[in-house]
N, C-alpha and C positions, 0 to 999 in steps of 0.2 A: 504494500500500500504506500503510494507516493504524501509523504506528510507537507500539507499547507504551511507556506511560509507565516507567523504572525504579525505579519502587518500588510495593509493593501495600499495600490494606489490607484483612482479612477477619476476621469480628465474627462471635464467637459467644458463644452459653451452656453452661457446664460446669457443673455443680452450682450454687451461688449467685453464680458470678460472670461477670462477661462480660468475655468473652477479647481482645482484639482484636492480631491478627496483621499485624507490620508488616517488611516485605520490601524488598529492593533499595537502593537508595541513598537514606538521609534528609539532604537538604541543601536548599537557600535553594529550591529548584524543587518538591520534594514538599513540604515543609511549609507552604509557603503556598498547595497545593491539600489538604491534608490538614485541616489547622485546622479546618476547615467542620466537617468529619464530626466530628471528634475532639471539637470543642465541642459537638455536639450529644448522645454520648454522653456526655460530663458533665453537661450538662445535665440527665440522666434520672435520676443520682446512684444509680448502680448499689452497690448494696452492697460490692462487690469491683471492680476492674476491675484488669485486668492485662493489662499489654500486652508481649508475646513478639516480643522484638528479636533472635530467634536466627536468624533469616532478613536482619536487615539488612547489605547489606555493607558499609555504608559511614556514617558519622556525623561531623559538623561542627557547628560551633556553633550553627546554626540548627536541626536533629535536638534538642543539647540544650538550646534554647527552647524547642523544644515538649515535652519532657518536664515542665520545671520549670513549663510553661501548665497542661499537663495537672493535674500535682499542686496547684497554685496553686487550679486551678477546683474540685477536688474538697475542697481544706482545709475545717475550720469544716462542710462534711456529718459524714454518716454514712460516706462511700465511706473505704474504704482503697484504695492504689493496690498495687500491686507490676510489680514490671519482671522477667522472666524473660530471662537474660542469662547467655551461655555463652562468647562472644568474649572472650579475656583483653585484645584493643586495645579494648574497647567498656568493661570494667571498670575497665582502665589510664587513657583519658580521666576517666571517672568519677572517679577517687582523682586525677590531678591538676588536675583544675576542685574538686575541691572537694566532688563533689557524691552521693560513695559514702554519705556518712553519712545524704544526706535521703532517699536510695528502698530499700526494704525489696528485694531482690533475689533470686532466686530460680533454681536451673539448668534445671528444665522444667515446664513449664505445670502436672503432677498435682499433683507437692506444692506447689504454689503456691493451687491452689485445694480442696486439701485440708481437708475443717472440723476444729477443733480436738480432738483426744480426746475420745473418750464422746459425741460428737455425730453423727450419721448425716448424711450429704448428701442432699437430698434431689434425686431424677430428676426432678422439674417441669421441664419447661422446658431440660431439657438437650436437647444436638444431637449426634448422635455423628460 
């Protein structure tokens, strides 16, 4: 029997941003199989990207490597990043690493990809 990695990743489009859904345990074993993908989605320097950590259960220092990668790759673009985050232990490391002040945060994916007032979202490319 082939055993299930414990953590997932699944990518989509919402209105102008692309979502990507990160699940099960992020630590020194899923992010150095994850990195590949997650760099190549910066690479394409997506307008928005938000990545929904309401599914992770678990985060260690290596987890927040690859957040501060992820933001790091996208700086100096056009991308803005946001983190949708509803675990008050995933907020809690945040505020004492230091590191609540540098990701815009968000409690679920709609109003995270919400366009500003007076703007319409536009359905191109959305996935339901």
């Amino acid at each position: 029997m082939v055993q299930q990695p414990p953590y997932g990743l699944r990518e989509r489009r919402l209105s102008n941003s692309t979502v990507i859904e990160l699940s099960g345990e992020l630590d020194l074993v899923a992010t150095t199989e994850l990195v590949t993908s997650l760099d190549a989605v910066c690479a394409a320097q997506p307008r928005q990207l938000v990545l929904d950590l309401r599914k992770v259960t678990f985060l260690d220092c290596s987890g927040l490597s690859l957040l501060c990668r992820i933001r790091n790759r996208l700086q100096g673009g056009q991308s803005r990043l946001l983190l949708v985050l509803d675990d008050p232990r995933h907020r809690r490391l945040l505020r004492l690493t230091r590191l609540s002040d540098t990701f815009d945060i968000a409690t679920d994916v709609y109003s995270a990809v919400e366009p500003p007032r007076g703007r319409a979202a536009s359905s191109e490319g959305d996935i339901a």
